[in-house]
N, C-alpha and C positions, 0 to 999 in steps of 0.2 A: 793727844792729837786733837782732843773736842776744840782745842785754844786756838786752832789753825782758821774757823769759824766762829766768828764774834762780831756782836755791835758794833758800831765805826760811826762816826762824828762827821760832818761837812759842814762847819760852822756852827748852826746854832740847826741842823737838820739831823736828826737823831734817825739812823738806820737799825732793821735787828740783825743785818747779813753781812756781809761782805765781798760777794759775790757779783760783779756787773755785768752788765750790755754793753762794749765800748759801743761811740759813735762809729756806723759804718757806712762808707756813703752809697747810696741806693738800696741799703737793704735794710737799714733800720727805721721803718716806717711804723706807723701806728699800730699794722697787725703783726708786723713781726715783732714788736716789744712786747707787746699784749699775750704773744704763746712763751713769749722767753718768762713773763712774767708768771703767768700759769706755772711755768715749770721752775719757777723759784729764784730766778733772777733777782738780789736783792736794790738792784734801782737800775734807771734805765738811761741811755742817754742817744737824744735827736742823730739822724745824720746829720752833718756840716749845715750850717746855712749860712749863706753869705751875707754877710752887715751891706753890701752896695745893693745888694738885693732887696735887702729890708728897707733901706731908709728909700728907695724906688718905690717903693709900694709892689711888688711884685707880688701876686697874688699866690701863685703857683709855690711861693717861698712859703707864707704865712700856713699852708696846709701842711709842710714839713713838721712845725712847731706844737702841733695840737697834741694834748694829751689822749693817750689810750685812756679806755675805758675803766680798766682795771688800775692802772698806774696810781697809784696812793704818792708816789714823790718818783719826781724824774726832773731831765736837766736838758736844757737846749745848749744844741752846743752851738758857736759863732764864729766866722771866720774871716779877718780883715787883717789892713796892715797900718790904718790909719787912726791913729786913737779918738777924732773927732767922730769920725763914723762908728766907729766901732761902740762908743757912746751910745752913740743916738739909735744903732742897732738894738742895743741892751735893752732902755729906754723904752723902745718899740717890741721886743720880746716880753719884757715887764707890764705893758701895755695890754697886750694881745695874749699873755696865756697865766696860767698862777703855775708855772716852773718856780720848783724848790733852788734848784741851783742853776746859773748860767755860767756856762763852760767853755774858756778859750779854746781854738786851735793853734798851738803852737809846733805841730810833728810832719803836717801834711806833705809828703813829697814831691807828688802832683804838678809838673812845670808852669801848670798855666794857672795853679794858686802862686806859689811861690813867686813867680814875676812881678805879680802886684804888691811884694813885699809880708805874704799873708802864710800862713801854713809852717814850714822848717825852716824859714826865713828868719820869724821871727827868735827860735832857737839860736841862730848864727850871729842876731844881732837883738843881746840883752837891753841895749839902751831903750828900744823901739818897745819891745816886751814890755819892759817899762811901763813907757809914756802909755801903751794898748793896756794892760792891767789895770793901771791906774785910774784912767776915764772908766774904764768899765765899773772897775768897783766904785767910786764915785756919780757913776750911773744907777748903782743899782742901789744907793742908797748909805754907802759906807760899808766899813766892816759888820759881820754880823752883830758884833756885842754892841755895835753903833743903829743896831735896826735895820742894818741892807741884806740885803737877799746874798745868799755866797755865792763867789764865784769860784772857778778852777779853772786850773789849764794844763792841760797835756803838751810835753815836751816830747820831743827826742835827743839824742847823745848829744849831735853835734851835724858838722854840714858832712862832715869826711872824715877820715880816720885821722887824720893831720890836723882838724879843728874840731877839737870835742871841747865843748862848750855847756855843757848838762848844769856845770857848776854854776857857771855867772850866769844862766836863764835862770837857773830856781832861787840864786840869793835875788836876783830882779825881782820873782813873783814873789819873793815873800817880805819884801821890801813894800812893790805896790800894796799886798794885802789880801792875798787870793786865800783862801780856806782849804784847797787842797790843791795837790801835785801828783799827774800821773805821767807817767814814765813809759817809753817803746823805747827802749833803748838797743834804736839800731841808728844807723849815720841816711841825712839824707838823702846822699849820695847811693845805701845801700837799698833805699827802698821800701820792699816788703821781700829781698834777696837774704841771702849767708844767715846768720844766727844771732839773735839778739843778746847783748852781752848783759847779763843777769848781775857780773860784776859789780856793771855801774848804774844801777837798781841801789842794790845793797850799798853802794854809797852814797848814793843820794838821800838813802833813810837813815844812814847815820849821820850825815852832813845836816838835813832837816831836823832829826834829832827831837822827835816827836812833838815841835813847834804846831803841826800840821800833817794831816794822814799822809802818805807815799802810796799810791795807787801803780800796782803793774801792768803792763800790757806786753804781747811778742809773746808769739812760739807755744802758746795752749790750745793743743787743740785736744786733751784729753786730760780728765778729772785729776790722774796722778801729773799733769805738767802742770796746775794751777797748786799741788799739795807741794811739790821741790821747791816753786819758785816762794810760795812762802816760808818755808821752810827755809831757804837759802837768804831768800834775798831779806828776810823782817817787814818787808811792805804790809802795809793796813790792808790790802784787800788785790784783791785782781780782774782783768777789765778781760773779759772774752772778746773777741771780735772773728775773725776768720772760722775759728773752732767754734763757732756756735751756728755758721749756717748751715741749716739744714739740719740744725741738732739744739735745737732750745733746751734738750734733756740735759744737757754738759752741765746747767746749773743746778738742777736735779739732783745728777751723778756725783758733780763735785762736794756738795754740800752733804750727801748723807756719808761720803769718801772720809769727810774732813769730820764728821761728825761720829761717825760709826766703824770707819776705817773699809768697807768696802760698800758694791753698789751694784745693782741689778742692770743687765739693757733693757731698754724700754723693748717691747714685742713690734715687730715688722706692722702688725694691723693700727698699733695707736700712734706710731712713727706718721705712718699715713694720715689718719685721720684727722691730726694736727697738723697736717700741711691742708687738707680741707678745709679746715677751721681758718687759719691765714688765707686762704682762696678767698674764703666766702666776706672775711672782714677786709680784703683790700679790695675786692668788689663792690662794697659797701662805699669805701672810702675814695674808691676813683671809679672806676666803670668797667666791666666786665672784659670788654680788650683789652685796657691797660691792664688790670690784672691778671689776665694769663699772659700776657707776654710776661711780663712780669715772674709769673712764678713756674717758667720753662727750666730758668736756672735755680730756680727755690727746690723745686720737685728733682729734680736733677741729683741738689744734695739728699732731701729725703732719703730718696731709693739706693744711697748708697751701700752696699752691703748686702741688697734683695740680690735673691735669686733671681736668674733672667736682666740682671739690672741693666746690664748693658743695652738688651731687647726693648727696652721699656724706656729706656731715656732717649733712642733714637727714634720713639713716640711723641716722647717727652717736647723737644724740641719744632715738634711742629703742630702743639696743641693750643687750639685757637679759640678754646669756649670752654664752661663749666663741662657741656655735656663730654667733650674730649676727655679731658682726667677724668670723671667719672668713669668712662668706656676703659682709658687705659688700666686705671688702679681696679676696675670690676674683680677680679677673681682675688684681689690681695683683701678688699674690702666686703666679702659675703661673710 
């Protein structure tokens, strides 16, 4: 079982885990990477940033991309549909931060990414994949063995159950040159709805055929659903995303799971005191209002589980300062 947790490769970026952070959007900022990293996260990756954004100069975008503190290797991920910009986004990420890997979006469902030809779109439509791979890894320098910084990019299935297209997006990216391939394989059409087919996972790491790692994402939201799906599917590693908020421990859990074969819950008092830790450093990082609005729905998942939790989130949701969670969490935190 120790074999289910191992080293993994992203180019010429040597990991000791295999374990990740997918990109989440609005919640994977500098302090939530930072406690998933704490808690063993073995790399991390940005929420979405948009290339039209970057090559604007948007400033507000530029803060997305910063490295945590702690983050030893992590990866911006990028999101466009035109391979000139989607360049010159790279370009300007390459510019602006020393990210180990810069990371397509190619799964995103989101209607008002997808129209600009950007997100599951480009899953539907491999030529485009393509031409967006290609700038980018020629943005960033070439293939690694060429001295470029690696890229990847996350897919999904297909647009609809009728157009599953997994296969000609991954022979496209591995054509352009990307150094890994992660996989949600559910259809765009389905969302973040029904169940993600684990199937066509495992064929796309046969199909890949260990050219290049195969990254999983979909439907973990517990230690034993990241050990099946390796298990099943043969993927290099697994991307948490939903099952990790409000629970940075999943990487924690999963890792001594896959390592030792079982796993302890972390205690109700240091559940909490890690979501104070993310208070005080997205505080740091934007300003005390935005980060309690912010972390209404952070605290939210914490407290899942607590006694009273119900009592406490309908606290939760109208807490408008540090000194607010401190008064709410008082009697979990003495």
């Amino acid at each position: 079982m120790a074999s289910l947790y191992h080293p993994v490769k992203i180019g010429n970026l040597e990991l000791k885990g295999n374990i990740f952070l997918a990109p989440v959007a609005g919640y994977s900022d500098m302090a939530f990477r930072s406690v998933c990293i704490e808690n063993g996260a073995s790399f991390t990756y940005t929420e979405m940033v948009s290339a039209e954004a970057l090559v604007r100069k948007n400033q507000k975008t530029e803060v997305l991309m910063r490295r945590a503190f702690n983050e030893k290797a992590y990866a911006v991920q990028i999101f466009g549909g035109e391979p000139q910009v989607m360049a010159d986004a790279a370009t300007i990420v390459k510019e602006k931060t020393s990210c180990e890997v810069i990371d397509i979006n190619c799964g995103c469902p989101v209607p008002k990414i997808v129209k600009t030809g950007a997100g599951s779109a480009l899953t539907r439509d491999p030529d485009r994949l393509f031409k967006v791979a290609s700038a980018v890894v020629q943005a960033c320098g070439g293939k690694p063995e060429e001295g470029g910084t690696p890229v990847s990019v996350k897919i999904r299935s297909g647009w609809e159950q009728k157009q599953i297209t997994w296969k000609e997006a991954a022979q496209a990216a591995l054509e352009a040159g990307v150094s890994a391939i992660t996989i949600h394989p559910r259809t765009k059409a389905q969302g973040y709805e029904g169940h993600s087919d684990w199937d066509i996972m495992a064929q796309l790491v046969e199909f890949v055929a260990g050219r290049i790692p195969v990254f999983g994402s979909g439907d973990l939201f517990k230690p034993d659903d990241a050990r099946k799906m390796l298990e099943q599917t043969k993927a290099d590693g697994v991307m948490f995303a939903r099952g990790a908020m409000g629970n940075p421990f999943i990487f924690r859990d999963t890792t001594s799971l896959l390592t030792c074969g079982k796993y302890e819950p972390v205690p109700v008092q240091e559940r909490i005191k890690t979501g104070f830790a993310e208070l005080e450093r997205l505080v740091a990082e934007t300003s005390e209002e935005h980060a309690c609005l912010e972390m209404r729905k952070r605290f939210s998942a914490y407290s899942k589980g607590i006694e009273n939790g119900a009592a406490l989130r309908a606290r939760i949701v109208h807490a408008a300062s540090v000194q607010d969670y401190k008064d709410i969490f008082s009697y979990v935190l003495i």
